[in-house]
N, C-alpha and C positions, 0 to 999 in steps of 0.2 A: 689154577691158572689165574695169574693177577692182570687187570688191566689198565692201560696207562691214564694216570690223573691230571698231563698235563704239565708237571712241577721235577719228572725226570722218572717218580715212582710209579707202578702198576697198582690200583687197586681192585679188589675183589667185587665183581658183579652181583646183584643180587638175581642176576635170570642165567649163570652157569649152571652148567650141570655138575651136579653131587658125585663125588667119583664112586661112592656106592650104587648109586643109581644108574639104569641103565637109559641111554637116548629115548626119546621119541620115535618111534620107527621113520614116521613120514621126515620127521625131521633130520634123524641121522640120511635119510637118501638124498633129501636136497640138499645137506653140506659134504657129502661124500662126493656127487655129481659136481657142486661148486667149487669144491677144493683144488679136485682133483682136473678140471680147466682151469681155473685160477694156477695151479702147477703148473701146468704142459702149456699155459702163455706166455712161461719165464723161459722155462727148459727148452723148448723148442728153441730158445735162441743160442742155447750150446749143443742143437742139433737129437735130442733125447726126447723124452716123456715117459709118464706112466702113466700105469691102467691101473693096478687096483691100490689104492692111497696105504691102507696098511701092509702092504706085502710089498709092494719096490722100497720103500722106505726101510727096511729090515736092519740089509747091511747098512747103512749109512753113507753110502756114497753116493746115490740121486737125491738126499736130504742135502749137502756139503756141495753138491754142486748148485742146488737149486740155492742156497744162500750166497753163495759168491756170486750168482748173477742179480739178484735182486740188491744186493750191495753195494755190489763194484768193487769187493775186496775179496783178498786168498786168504783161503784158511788153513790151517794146519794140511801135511800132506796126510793124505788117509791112508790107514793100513788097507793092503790089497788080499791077505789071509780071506780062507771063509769060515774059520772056527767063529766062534760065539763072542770068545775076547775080542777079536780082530771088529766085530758088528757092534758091538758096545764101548769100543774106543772110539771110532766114526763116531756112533751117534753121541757119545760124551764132547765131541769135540765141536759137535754141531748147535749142541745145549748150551756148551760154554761162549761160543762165537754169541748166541742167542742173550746169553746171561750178561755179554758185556756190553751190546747194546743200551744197558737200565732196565731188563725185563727180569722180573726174579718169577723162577717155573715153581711150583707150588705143586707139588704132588704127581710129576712128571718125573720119572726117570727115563733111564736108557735103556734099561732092564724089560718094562713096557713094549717100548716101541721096538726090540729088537723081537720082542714075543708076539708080535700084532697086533697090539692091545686098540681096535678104533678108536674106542674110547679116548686114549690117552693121542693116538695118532691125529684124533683130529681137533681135540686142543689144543696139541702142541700147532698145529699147522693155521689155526685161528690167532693164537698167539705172534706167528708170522705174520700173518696178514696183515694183524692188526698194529703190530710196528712198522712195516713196511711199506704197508699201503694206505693206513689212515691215520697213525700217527701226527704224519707230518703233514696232513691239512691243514688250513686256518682259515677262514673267513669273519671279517669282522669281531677280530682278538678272541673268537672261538674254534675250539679244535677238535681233533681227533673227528669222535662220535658224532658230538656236539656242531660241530665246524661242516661235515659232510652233509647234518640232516637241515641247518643253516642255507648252505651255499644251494641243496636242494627244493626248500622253501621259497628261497629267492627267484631260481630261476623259473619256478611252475608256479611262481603267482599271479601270471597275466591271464592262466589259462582255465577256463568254465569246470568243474566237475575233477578238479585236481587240488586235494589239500592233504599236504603232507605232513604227518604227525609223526612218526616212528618207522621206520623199517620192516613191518610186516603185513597190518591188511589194508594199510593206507596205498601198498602197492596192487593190491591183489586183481583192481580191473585192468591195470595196462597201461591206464592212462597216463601215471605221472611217468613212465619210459619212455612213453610217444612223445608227451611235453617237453623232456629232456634234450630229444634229439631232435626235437622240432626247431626248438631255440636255440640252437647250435647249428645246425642245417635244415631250413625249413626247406630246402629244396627234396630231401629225401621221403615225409611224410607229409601227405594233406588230413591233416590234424582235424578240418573240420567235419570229414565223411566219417571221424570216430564216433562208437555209442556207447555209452558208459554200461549197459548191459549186453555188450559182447563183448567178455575181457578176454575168449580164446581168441579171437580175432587180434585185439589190442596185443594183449603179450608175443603174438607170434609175429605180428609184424613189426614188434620192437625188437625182438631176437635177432629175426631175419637181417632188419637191415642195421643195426648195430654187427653182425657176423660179416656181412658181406663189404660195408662202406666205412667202419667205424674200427674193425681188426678187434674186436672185443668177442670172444668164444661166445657159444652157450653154458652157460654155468645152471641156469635153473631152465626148466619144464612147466610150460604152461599150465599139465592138467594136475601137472602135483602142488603149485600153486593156487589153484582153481580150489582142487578138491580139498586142500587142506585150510582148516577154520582159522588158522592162526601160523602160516609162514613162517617158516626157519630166519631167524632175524638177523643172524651172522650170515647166512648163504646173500639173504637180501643187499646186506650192507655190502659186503665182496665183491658181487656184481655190482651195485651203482657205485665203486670205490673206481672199478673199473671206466667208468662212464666219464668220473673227475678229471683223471687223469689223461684221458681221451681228449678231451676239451680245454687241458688247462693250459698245451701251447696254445689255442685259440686266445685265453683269459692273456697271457704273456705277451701276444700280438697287440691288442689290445692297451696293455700296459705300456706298450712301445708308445705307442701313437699318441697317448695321452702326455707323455713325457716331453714329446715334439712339440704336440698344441702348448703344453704349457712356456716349453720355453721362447717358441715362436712368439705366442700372446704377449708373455713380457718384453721381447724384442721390439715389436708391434707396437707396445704401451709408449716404450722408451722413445721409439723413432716419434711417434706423435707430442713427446713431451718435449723435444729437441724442438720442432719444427713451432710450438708453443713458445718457446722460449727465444728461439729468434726473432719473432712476430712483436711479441712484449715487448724485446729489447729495440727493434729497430722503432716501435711505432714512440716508446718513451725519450728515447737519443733524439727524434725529430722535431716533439715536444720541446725538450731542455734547447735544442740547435733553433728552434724560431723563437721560444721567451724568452733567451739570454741576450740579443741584441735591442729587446723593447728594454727589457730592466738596465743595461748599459747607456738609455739614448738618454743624455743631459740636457737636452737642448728646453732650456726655458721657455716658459708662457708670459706671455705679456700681462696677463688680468690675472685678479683672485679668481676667479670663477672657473677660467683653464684647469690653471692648478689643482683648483679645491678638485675639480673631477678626474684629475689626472691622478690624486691621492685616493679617491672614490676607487677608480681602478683597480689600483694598489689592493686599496681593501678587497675588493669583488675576488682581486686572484689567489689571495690568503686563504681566505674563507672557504672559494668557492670550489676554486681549477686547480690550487696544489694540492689539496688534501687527498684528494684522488690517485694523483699521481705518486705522492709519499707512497699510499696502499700498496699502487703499485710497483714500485721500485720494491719495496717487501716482498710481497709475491715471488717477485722474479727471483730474491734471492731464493726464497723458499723453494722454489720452483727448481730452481739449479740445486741447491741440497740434497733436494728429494732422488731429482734423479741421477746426481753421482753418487748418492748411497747406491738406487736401486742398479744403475751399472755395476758399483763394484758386488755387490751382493751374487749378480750374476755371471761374473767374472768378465764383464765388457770393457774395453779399452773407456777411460776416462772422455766425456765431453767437452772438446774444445771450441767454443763457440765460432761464429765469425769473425775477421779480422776488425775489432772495432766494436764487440760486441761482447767481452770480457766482463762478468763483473766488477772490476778493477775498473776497466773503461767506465764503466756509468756511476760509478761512485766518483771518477775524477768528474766528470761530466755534470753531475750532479753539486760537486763543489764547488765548479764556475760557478753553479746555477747561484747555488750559495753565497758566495762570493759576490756578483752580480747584485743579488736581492739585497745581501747585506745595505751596500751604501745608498741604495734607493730611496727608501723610506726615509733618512736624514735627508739626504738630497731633496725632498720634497719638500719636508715640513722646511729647511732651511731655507729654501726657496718663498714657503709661504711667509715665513716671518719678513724674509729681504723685501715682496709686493708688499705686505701691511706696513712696514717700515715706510715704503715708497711713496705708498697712498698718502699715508700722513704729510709726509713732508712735503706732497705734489700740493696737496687741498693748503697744505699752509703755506707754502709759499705763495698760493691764488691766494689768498686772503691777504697776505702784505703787499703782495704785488698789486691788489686792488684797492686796499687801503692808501700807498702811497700815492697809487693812481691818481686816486679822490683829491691828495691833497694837492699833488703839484700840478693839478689842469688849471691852467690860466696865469700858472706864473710868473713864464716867461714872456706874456706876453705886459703882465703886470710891472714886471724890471722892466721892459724894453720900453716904456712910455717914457715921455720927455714930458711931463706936465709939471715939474717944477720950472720949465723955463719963463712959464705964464702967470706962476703962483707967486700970491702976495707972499710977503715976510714971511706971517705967519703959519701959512699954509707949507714955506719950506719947510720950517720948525717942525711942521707937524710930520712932511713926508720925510723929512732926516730920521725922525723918532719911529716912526712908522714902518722904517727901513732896518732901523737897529733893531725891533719886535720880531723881524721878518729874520734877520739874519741868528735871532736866538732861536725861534723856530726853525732854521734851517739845520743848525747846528744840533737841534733835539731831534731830527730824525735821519741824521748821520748814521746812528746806531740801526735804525731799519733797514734801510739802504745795504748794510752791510751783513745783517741778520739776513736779508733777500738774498745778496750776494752766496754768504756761505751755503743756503740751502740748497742754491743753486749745484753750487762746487758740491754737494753730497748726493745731488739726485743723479751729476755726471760719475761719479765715484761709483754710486749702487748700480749705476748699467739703467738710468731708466728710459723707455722705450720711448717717450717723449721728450727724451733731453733736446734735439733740436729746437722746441717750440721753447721749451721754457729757456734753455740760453738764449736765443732769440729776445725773450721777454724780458730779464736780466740784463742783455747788453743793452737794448732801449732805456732801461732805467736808468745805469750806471750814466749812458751818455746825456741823458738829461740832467742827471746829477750833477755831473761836472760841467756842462752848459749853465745852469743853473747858478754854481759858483761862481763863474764865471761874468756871468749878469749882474749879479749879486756886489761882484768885486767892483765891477765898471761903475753901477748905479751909485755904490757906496762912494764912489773917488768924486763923482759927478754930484752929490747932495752937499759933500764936504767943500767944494769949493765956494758952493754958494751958501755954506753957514754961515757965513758974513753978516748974510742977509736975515738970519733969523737972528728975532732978539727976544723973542714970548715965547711962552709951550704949557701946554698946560696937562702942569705937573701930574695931575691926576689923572689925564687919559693914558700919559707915561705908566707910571706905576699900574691904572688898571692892567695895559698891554702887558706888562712884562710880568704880573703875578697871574692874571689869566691865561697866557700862553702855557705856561709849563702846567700850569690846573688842570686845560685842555689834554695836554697831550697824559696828563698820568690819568685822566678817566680814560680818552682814546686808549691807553695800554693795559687802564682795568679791564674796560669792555672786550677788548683785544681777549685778555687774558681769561677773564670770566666765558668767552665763548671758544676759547682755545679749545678743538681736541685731546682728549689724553688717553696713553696706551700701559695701562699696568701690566703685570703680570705675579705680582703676590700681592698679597694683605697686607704686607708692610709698604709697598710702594702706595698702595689706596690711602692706608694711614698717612705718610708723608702728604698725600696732596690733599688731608684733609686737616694737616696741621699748619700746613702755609695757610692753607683757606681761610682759616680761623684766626691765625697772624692778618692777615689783611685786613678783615673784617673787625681786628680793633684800631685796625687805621681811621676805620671811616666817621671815627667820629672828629677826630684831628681836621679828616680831610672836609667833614661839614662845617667846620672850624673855616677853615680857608675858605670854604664857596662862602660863608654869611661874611669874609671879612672884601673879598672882591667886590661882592654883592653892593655893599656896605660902599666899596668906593665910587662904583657907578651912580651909587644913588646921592652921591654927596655931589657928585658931577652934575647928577640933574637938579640938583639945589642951587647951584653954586650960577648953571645955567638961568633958574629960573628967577634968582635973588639978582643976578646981572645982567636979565634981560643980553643973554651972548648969542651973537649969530652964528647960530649951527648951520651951518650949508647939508650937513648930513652926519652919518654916526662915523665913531671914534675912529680917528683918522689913522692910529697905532694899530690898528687890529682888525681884523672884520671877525673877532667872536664878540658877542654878546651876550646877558645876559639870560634871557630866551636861552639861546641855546645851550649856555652852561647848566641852565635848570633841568632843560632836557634831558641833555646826557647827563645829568646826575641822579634824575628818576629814571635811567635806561639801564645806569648801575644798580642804584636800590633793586631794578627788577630782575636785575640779572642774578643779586647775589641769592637769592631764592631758588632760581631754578639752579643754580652753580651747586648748592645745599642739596638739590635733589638727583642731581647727577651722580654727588658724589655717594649719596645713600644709596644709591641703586648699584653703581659700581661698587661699592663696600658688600653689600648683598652679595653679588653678581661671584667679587671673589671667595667670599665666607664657602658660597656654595662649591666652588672653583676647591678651597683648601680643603670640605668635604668630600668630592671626590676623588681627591689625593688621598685621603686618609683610607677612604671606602676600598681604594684599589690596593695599598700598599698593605692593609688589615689581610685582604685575600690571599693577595702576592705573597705575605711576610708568612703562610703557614702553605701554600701550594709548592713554593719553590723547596721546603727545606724536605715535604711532603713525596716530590718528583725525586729528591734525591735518596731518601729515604728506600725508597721502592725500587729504583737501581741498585743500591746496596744489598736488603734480600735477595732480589732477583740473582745477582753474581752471588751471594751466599750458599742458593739452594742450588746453582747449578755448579758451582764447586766441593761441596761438603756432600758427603753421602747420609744421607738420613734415609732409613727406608727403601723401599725398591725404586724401579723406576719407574712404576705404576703410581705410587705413594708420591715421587717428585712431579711426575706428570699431573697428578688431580692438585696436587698443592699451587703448580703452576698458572693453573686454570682457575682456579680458585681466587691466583693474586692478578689472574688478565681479568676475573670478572669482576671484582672488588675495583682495580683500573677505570673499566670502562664503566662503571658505575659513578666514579669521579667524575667524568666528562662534564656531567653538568653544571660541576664549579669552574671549570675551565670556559664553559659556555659564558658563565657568568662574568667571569672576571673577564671575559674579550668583550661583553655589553659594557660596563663597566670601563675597560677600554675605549671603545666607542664614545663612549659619552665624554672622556676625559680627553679625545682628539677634537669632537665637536667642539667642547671650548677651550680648543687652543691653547690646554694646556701643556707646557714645553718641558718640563721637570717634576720631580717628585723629590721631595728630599725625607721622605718619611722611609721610603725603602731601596733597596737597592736594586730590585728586580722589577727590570721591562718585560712588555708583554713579548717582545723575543724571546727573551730568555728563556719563560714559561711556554714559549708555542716550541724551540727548540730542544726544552728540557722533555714536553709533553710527545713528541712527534720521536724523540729519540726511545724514550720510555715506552712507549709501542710497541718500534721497532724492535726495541731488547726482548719485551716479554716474546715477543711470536717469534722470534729469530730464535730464542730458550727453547719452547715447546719446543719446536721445528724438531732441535738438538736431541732431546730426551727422545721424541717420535721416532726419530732416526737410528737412535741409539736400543729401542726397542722393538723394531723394524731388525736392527743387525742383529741384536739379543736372538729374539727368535728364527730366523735364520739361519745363525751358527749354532743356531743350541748353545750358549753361553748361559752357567748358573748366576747366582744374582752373586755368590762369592767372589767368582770369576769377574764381574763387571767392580767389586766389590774393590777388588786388588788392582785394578787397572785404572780405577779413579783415585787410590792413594797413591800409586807410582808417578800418577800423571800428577795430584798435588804437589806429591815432593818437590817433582822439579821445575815445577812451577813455580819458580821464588817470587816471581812478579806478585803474585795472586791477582791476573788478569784470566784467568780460563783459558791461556792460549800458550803455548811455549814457542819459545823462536828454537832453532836449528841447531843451538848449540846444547841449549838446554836437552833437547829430544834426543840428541847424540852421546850425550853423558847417561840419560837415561837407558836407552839399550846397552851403551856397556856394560853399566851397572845391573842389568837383567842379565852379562855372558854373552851378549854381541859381540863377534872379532870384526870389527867395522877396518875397512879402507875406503878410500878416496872412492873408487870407484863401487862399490858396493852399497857406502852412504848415500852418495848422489839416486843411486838407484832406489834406495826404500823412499828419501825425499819426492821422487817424482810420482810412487804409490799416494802415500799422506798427503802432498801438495802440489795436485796439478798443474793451478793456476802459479805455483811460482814464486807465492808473497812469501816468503820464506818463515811459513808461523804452521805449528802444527795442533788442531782442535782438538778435542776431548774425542769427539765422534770419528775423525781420522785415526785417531791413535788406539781407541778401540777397534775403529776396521782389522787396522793393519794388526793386531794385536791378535782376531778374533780368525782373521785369516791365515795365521800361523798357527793356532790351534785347533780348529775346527774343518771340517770335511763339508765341498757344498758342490752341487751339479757340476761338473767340470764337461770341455771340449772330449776328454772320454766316453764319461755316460752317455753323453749325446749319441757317442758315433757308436757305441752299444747299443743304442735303440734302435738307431737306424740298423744295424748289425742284425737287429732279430726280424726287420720286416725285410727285409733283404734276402736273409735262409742262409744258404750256400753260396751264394754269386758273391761275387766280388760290387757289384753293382744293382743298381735297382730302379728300375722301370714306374716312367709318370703313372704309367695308370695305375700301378701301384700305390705309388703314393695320393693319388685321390682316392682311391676305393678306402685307403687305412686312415685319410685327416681330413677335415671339413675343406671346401673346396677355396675358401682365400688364403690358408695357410700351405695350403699343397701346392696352389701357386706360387705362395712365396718362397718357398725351399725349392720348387725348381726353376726359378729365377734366377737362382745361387748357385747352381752347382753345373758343374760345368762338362762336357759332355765325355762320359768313359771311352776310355783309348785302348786299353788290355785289348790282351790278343782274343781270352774271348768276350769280347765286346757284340754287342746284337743292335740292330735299328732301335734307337730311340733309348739306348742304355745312359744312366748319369754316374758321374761319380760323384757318390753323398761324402768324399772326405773334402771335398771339396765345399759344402758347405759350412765345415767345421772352422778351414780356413776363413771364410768369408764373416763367421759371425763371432769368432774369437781372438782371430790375426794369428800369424806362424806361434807368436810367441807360448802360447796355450799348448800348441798342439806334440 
């Protein structure tokens, strides 16, 4: 007698009995008594039984029925004869039903069992047992033997004075039977009035009320237990095989409930991920809807200072307040991913968010935002150049407008004098001459007047916020100017009449006048110039204004030339006075410059051309450092950006090419996010770097081609790639083990998807995915495409992903929890009704899940229908939709 190994064959025990040898007396009686109830618990259910195991078993016909009930299948019809042949055809045919189980009989005939043989009679019926009643145990991928003394273990481990080792004296006080049925129905034994030295007491009370409560016979005898050193191990096993079986609808109950919880929990999960994800969504849409109309407001500042902190902002919101919210727009998609994988996984209607609340939506939303931000940042700095521009031109207009000021107070009231009518000869001579000096002076700052003028016309041009004062200030000029000329003309008509009268002039206060005037006015334009403001913005512009500088400064020896020869004439005047004893009434009647002051402002030039020499060295400095951080930024910029692109490039490589599992592309992924954010700190760098190149106002680079946008949008999108990849692979390994898909399988469903992926973008449109299934033996129509479309692509975009096309791929091949199995579970806590009662379902699920299922289902109407009855297919509909069901 072979016994089973598990793998389909029986093999050989080494604790059977030798068929030469004869039982154990004690022990042939407790398997003769166990058998023989282990029979008559089957038999009785087609109404029969026996009494003595080798003698009803003879003929073969309570053998042949007692197998067709433990089956559930017919066996050959048996001969009804009572010769010998007719008894050993039965039992032949009883052997063979036996044989083709997988059991091969070893030393068992027919011949035996039709002669009485115990022996043989109660091997062959241990052989029964033991394919039909422990066989097909398993507990924790152990079976048979193994599987029962396991699932025994288990259940009598909480309890004091119970360890179960084997089948025979580990049973002998009682105690592991009472433990059995304790833990299955503690209501029937109180377990703790047991005493491990009264095992007559233990065994009879396990009998008893397994006999009475539990429908399990008596198969063993307390005192043949008691009395025997070492237990019949097959009688033992029989009975607790009995015990399994008894309890294992309870285990099936059980099983039920745990199926519910489970799929409830992931319902549970999903509704909290939804109500998540609207939260996200609406709290970041409010975000993008109150900073898209700050970054839209154009309305200029009047001052640098506005500005500068209105770009200060600018900075603050880059750095501070969007980086946050990038994360989270990530998130959210991640978030959405996750959980229409985990819907379709469990066969849930796809998540259609709020109206307005679409991933679509906040990707457009986010592109205003984009959009918005974009022209901000130029708008600013453009803005600050147009104020620095202003500045300039405001300060120097005050400086000509004040200069001219200077010169023309007193002039008109200087024409308007009538003092040639009282003046000798020579005095007109001199106020003619005096007048002509005036009107070459008048005409050398013609050009200012007009210089004032245009600046004027440019501060109204650039929009500046004080152009009323300054046109204001401008037209005062202008109308003096032309007053002026106007004096100028009259005085001059009025001196010329009375030239008559002059007949002297002396020539050399003439000549002084008209070579010191213009002396005058080209220092007044050095000094002018030498204190002029200047706004570069390269090294070559500095150089230019340090190449004029240097041209000028070989003027000035020319120009000391001209002061010693002015100089020169003055002094010949006061010769010419002293050698002629001439009556000066006062100084040169041509001019009110002087000497004095010629010398002056010509040591005011010498002084200036020094500090003009250290301006321009410092601004030469200023921009060297200025082309240095152009170089510093464009050096980082020139190996970051090609660096940004680089790593998008693997990144779409390793998530289209199949290298490796998906475990292998997963750590390789993580590998290139940590390497990423590893880099951060040159990114850090080149935005200080940045900063410092905004601080000085610098407006261009011409060393590289790449702005710090470029970098924050190449870096911000590179992010977004790698975690949006994981995401993909997670998702796609999340489906993997869910469907049971081998790696070959995933293997063949990413070169399919290559193929027709001619883009090589990792995504197919609609037309592509539909070449594709036909090319898999799809018979597609109009309306059958639309339909797998709306599985792959919820939302609509008409593009189908690597992780979609796997779903759908995964779900045509694979078997997963369906609106069936459900309503199968509920099927087994239910029993027989059609229907099934609250209190039920709290006594079988923890008490927030039991709520939530009868929430759902909606109250049974059948005819027989009881107070308080639900019907559970009603919950099927409610968490799958008709279309499932």
């Amino acid at each position: 007698m072979d016994h089973y190994d598990g793998e389909g064959n029986y093999m050989q025990q080494e604790d059977d009995w030798d068929r030469d040898l004869l039982l154990d007396p004690a022990w042939e009686k407790q398997q003769r008594k166990t058998f023989t109830a282990w029979c008559n618990s089957h038999l009785r259910k087609a109404g029969t039984q026996i009494e003595n195991i080798e003698e009803d078993f003879r003929d073969g016909l309570k053998l042949m029925l007692l197998l067709e009930v433990i089956s559930g299948e017919r066996l050959a019809k048996p001969e009804r004869g009572k010769m010998r042949v007719h008894k050993i055809s039965n039992v032949n045919k009883a052997l063979d039903f036996i044989a083709s189980k997988g059991v091969k009989l070893v030393s068992i005939g027919a011949e035996e069992i039709v002669d009485g043989n115990a022996k043989m009679t109660l091997g062959m019926i241990w052989t029964i047992i033991l394919r039909f009643a422990i066989q097909d145990i398993s507990v924790e991928e152990t079976s048979a033997k193994e599987g029962l003394l396991l699932w025994c273990q288990r259940k009598t481990a909480p309890y004091k004075n119970v360890n179960i080792q084997n089948f025979h004296i580990s049973w002998k006080d009682g105690l592991g039977f009472c433990a059995l049925i304790h833990r299955h129905r503690p209501e029937l034994i109180d377990y703790a009035k047991l005493r491990k030295d009264d095992p007559m007491t233990n065994l009879n009370t396990a009998f008893d009320v397994a006999e009475k409560y539990l429908d399990i016979p008596k198969m063993l005898d307390a005192e043949d237990i008691i009395s025997t050193l070492r237990p019949d191990e097959k009688a033992v096993m029989t009975y607790v095989s009995c015990y399994y079986h008894a309890f294992s609808g309870k285990q099936k109950a059980e099983t039920a409930a745990n199926r519910i919880c489970k799929v409830l929990a992931v319902n549970q999960e999903n509704e909290q991920l939804m109500e998540d994800y609207e939260k996200l969504a609406s709290d970041l849409l409010e975000w993008i809807r109150r900073t898209i109309p700050w970054l839209e407001n154009r309305m200029p500042e009047n001052t640098m200072q506005a500005m500068q902190q209105k770009l200060e902002d600018f900075r603050d919101y880059r750095r501070l307040h969007k980086p946050p919210k990038v994360q989270e727009k990530c998130q959210l998609e991640i978030n959405f991913n996750t959980l229409q994988t985990k819907l379709r996984l469990s066969n849930r209607p796809a998540f259609m968010p709020s109206e307005g609340k679409m991933v679509s939506d906040i990707n457009n939303a986010w592109g205003n935002l984009e959009g918005a931000e974009k022209g901000y940042e130029e708008w600013l700095l453009n803005e600050i150049r147009r104020l620095e521009r202003l500045d300039h031109l405001a300060e120097k207009f005050r400086q000509k407008a004040a200069i001219h000021e200077a010169w023309t107070e007193g002039k008109e009231d200087m024409l308007q004098k009538r003092d040639y009518e009282t003046a000798s000869l020579s005095e007109i001579k001199a106020l003619l001459k005096k007048h002509e000096a005036f009107e070459s002076d008048l005409a050398a700052h013609q050009d200012r007047v007009e210089q004032i003028a245009a600046i004027a016309q440019e501060l109204n041009e650039l929009d500046y916020y004080d152009s009323p004062s300054v046109n204001a200030r401008c037209q005062r000029i202008c109308d003096q100017w032309d007053a002026l000329g106007a004096l100028t003309q009259k005085r001059s008509e009025a001196l010329q009449r009375t030239e008559k009268l002059l007949e002297t002039i002396d020539q050399l206060y003439l000549e002084f006048a008209k070579r010191a005037a213009p002396f005058n006015n080209w220092m007044e334009g050095a000094m002018e110039d030498l204190q002029d403001t200047f706004i570069v913005h390269t090294i070559e512009e500095i150089q230019g204004l340090s190449t004029a500088h240097e041209q000028f400064k070989a003027t000035l020896p020319e120009a000391d030339k001209e002061r010693q020869a002015i100089l020169g004439i003055h002094n010949e005047i006061a010769k010419i006075v002293q050698t002629y004893h001439v009556n000066m009434a006062g100084t040169n009647p041509y001019t009110t410059i002087n000497p004095q002051e010629i010398n002056t402002k010509w040591d005011k030039v010498r002084q200036l051309v020094p500090q003009r020499d250290q301006a321009l060295i410092e601004e030469h400095a200023r921009q060297q450092n200025n082309e240095r951080l152009r170089r510093q930024f464009a050096n980082q910029a020139n190996v970051i950006g090609p660096w940004i692109q680089t790593k998008m490039e693997e990144i779409g490589r390793i998530s289209i090419e199949m290298h490796g599992t998906l475990e292998d592309q997963l750590t390789h992924l993580r590998q290139y996010e940590k390497s990423i954010v590893n880099y951060k700190p040159k990114i850090d760098q080149l935005e200080g770097d940045h900063q410092l190149i905004q601080e000085a106002l610098i407006f261009d680079n011409k060393h590289t081609n790449y702005t710090m946008e470029h970098i924050r949008v190449g870096w911000e999108q590179l992010l977004t790639t790698i975690a949006r990849t994981i995401n993909e692979i997670e998702n796609q390994i999340l489906t993997r083990d869910a469907k049971g898909i081998s790696q070959d399988q995933l293997n063949e469903f990413r070169a399919s998807f290559n193929h027709f992926d001619r883009k090589r973008t990792g995504i197919m449109d609609a037309e592509d995915f539909k070449t594709c299934l036909i090319s898999m033996g799809y018979n597609l129509g109009e309306n059958e495409f639309s339909r797998i479309m709306s599985i792959v692509d919820p939302n609509r975009m008409g593009i189908v992903t690597f992780q979609a096309f796997i779903d759908f791929m995964s779900r045509e091949t694979a078997d997963t929890d369906t609106a069936d199995q459900v309503m199968a579970s509920f099927k087994v806590l239910a029993g027989d009704k059609n229907y099934i009662l609250a209190d039920e379902l709290r006594r079988e699920l923890p008490p927030d899940q039991a709520d939530y299922c009868i929430a759902r289902m909606a109250p049974y109407t059948g005819p027989d229908a009881v107070p308080g009855a639900l019907d559970y297919m009603s919950f099927s509909t409610a968490l799958y939709g008709e279309s499932d069901l």
